[in-house]
Backbone as CSV, one residue per row, in Angstrom:
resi,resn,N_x,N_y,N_z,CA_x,CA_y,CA_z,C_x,C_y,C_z
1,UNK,130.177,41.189,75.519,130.122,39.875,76.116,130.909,38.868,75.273
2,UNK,130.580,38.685,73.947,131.406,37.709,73.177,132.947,38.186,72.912
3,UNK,133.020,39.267,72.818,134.240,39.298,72.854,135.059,38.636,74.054
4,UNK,135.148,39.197,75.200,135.663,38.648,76.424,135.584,37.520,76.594
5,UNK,134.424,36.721,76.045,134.605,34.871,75.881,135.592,34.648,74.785
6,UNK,135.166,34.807,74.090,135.994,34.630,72.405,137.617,35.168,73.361
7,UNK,137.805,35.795,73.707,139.501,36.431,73.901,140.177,35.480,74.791
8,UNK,138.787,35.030,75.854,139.577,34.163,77.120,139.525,32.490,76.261
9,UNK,138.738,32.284,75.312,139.234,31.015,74.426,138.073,30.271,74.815
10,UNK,136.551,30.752,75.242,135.701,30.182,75.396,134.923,29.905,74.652
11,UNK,134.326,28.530,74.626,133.299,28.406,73.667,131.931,29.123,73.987
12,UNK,130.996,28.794,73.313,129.566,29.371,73.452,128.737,27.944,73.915
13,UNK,129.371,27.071,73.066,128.567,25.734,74.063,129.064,25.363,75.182
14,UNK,130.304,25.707,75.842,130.707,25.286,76.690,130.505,26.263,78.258
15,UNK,130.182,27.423,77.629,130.045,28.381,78.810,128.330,28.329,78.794
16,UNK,128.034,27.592,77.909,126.090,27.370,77.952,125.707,26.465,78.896
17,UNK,126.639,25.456,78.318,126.710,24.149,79.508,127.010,24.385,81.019
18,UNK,128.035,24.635,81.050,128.600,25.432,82.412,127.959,26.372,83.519
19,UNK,127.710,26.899,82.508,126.110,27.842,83.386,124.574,27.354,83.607
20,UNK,124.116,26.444,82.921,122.862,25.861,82.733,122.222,26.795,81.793
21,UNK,122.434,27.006,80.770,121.979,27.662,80.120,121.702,27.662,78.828
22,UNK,120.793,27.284,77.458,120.644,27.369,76.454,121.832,27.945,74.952
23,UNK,122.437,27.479,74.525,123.305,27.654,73.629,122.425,29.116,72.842
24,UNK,121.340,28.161,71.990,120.881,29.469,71.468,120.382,30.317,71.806
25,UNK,119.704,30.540,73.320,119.805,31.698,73.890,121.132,32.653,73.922
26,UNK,121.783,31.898,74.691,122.976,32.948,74.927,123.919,33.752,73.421
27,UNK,123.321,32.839,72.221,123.779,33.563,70.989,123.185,34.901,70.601
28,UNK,121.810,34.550,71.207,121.308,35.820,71.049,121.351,36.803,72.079
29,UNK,121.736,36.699,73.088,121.755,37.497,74.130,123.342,38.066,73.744
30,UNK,124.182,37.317,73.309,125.415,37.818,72.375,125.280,39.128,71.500
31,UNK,124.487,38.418,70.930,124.128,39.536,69.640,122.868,40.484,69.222
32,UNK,122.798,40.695,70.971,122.002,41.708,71.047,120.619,41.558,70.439
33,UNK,119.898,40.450,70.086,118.578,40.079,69.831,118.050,39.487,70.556
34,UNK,118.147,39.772,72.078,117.317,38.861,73.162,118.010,39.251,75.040
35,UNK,117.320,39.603,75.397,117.888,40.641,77.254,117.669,38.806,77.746
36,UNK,118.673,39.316,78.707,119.054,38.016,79.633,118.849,38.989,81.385
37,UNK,118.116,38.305,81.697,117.512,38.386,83.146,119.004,38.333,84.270
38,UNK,118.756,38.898,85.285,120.019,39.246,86.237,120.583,38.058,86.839
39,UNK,120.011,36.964,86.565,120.817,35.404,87.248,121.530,35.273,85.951
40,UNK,121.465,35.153,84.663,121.855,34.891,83.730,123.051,36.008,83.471
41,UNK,122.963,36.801,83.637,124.208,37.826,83.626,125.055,37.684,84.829
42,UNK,124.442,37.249,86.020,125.532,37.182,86.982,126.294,36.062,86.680
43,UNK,125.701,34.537,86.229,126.497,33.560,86.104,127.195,33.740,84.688
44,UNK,126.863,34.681,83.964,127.706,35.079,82.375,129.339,35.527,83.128
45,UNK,128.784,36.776,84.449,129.943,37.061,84.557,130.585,36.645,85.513
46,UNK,130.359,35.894,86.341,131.137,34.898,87.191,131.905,33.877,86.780
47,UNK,131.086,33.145,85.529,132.174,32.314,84.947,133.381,32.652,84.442
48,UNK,132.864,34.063,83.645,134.109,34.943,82.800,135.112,35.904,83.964
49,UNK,134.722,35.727,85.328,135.566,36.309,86.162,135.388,37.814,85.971
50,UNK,134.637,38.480,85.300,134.478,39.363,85.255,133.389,40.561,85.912
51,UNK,133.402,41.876,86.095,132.182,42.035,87.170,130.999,42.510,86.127
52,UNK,130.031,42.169,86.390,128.508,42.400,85.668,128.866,43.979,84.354
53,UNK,129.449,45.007,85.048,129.392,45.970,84.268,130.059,45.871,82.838
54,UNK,130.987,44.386,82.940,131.860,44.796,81.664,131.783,43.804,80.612
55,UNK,130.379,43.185,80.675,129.415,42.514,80.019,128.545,43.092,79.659
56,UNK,127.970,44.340,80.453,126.509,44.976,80.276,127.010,46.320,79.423
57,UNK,128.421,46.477,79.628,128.625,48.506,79.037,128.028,49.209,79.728
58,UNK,127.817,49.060,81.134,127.208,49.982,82.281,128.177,50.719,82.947
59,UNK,128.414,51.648,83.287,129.221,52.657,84.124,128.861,53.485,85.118
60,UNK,128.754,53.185,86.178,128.341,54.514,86.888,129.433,55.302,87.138
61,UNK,129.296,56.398,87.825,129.904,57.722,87.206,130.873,57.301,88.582
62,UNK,130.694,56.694,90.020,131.607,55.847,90.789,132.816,54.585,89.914
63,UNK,131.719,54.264,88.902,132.899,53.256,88.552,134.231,54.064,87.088
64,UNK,134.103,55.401,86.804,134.615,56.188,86.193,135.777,57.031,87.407
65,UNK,135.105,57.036,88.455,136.237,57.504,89.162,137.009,57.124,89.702
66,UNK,137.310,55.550,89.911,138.264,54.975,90.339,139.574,54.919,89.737
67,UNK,140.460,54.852,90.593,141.866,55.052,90.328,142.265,54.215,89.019
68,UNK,142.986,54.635,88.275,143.896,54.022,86.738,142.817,54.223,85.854
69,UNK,141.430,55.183,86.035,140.426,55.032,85.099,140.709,56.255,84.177
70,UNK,140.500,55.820,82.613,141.021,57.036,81.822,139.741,58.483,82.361
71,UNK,138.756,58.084,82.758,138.057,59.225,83.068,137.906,59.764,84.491
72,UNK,138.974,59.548,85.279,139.499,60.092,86.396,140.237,61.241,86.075
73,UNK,139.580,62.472,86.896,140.265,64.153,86.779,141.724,63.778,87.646
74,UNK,142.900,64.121,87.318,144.024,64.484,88.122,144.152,65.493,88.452
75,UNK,144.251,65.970,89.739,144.294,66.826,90.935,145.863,67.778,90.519
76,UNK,145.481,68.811,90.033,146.855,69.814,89.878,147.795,70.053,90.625
């Protein structure tokens, strides 16, 4: 999660604000000392334009098989 803010040039107070959301919460929900509930992750990743999974490190084995994915089998 912080990375992808930190890369796109976001602050932590400003994407706190933006979302309605607690600064020091979301530090810890950063750094892995505190779970953030599914409204709070959707607006984490809506702001960041990004889809829920690549905030969470979730994969389903559908989102591994989509095309340009390094863990897509190529067909001989």
């Amino acid at each position: 999660m912080k990375a992808i803010r930190e890369a796109r040039g976001i602050s932590l107070r400003q994407l706190a604000k933006d979302i309605g959301r607690d600064v020091g919460f979301l530090s810890r929900v950063e750094d892995d000392k505190q779970g953030a509930g599914d409204e709070t992750l959707r607006r984490y990743a809506a702001y960041l334009r990004v889809p829920i999974r690549a905030i969470t490190h979730k994969e389903t084995s559908r989102d591994q098989e989509r095309p340009g994915s390094p863990h897509r089998e190529h067909p001989h």
